[in-house]
C-alpha positions in Angstrom: 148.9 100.9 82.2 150.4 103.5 80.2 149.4 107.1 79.9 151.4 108.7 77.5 150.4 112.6 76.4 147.6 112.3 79.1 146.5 114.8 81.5 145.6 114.0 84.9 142.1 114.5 84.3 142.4 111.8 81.8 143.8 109.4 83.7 141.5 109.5 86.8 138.4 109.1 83.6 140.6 106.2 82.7 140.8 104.6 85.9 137.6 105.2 87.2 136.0 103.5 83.9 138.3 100.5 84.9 137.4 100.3 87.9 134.0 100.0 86.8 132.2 103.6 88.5 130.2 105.6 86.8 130.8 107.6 83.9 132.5 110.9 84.8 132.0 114.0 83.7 135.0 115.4 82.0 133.9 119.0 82.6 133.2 118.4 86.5 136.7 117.4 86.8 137.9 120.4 85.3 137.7 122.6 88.0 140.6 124.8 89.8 140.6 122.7 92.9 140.6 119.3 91.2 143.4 120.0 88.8 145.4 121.2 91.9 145.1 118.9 94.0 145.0 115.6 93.3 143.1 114.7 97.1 140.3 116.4 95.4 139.9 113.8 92.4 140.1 110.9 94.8 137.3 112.8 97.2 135.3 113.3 94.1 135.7 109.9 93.3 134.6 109.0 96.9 131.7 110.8 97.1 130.3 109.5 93.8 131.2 106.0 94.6 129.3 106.3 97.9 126.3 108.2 96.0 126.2 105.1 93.9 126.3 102.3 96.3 123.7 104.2 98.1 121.4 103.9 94.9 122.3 100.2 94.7 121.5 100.0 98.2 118.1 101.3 98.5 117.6 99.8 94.8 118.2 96.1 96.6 115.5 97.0 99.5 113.2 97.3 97.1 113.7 94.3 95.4 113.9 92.3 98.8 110.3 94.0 100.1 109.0 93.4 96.6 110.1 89.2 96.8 108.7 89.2 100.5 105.2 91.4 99.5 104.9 88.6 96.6 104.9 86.0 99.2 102.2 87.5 100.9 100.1 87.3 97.8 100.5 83.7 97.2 99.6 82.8 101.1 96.3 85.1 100.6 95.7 83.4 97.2 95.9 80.2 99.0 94.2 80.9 102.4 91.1 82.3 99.2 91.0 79.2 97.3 89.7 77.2 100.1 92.1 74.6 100.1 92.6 75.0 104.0 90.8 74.5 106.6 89.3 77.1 109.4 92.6 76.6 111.1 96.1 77.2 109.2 99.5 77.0 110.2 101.9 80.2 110.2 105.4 80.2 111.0 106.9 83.0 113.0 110.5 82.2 113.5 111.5 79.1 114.0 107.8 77.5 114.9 105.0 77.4 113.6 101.1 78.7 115.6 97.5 77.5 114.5 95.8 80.5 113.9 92.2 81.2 112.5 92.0 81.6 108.9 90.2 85.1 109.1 92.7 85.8 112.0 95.8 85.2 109.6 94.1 86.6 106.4 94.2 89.9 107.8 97.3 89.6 109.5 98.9 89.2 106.1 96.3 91.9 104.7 98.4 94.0 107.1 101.8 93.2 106.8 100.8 93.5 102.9 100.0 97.4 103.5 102.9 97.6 106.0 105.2 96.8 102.9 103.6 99.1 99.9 104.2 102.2 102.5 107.8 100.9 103.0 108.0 100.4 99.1 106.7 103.3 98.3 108.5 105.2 100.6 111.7 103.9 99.6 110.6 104.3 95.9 110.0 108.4 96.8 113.9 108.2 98.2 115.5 106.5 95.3 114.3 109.4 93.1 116.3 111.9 95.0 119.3 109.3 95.7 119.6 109.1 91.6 119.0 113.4 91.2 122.0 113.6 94.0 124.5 111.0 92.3 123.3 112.8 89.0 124.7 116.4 90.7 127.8 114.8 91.4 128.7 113.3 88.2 127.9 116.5 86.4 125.1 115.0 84.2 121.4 117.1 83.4 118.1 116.4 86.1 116.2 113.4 85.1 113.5 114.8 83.0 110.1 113.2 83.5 111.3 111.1 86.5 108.7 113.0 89.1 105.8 112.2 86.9 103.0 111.0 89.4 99.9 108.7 87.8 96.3 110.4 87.3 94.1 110.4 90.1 90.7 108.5 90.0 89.0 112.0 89.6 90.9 113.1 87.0 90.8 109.7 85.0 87.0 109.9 85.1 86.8 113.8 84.0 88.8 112.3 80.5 87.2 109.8 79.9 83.8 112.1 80.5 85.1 114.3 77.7 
């Protein structure tokens, strides 16, 4: 690497954009404190790092909830079509245990609503995770991020008018 004519702000943007971060801010970096001290770049570069894989993070729960909630909805598909009988096989573990099919429809009717809360939840979360790693790069609120869908009420007062 060869920084030439390059202040030091430069070359943590440089290296941070080689390591593969997030883009930085120039103007965040251009503080007193950071200038000074270079400890203070490589906190910066910390926290944002760690605001990141914290996004990721929650980002991947999502996804993993999501895979196991479309699971669900295949086994109640299936336990609706008829194909089984008035006993069907579930496996908990490492075995499986006969249950009644009403019995198992609704403990997957359940475990179905246990993961939308968790989802949704989670969903709620990311939205500030993403606003605090925003903060820390330097970069403008989301705009339109906290929108929330029309109620039932208020879909049936527009479409009345």
């Amino acid at each position: 690497m060869r920084f030439n004519n390059l202040t030091r702000v430069d070359i943590v943007i440089e290296c941070a954009s080689r390591r593969g971060l997030p883009s930085i801010d120039r103007m965040s970096l251009l503080n007193e404190e950071t200038v000074m001290e270079p400890q203070g770049v490589v906190e910066y570069l910390t926290e944002v790092e760690e605001a990141a894989e914290d996004v990721l993070t929650t980002k991947q729960q999502i996804i993993d909830l999501d895979m196991k909630r479309n699971g669900n909805r295949e086994a109640l598909n299936a336990l609706k079509s008829g194909i089984c009988s008035e006993k069907v096989k579930i496996f908990f573990g490492n075995m499986f245990i006969k249950f009644p099919k009403s019995q198992a429809t609704q403990m997957i009717q359940k475990d179905q609503e246990q993961l939308d809360s968790e989802i949704n939840h989670l969903r709620k979360g990311l939205k500030a995770k993403v606003n605090h790693l925003n903060e820390k790069q330097g970069k403008p609120e989301l705009r339109g991020y906290n929108l929330l869908p029309l109620s039932t009420n208020e879909m049936k007062a527009i479409k009345s008018v």
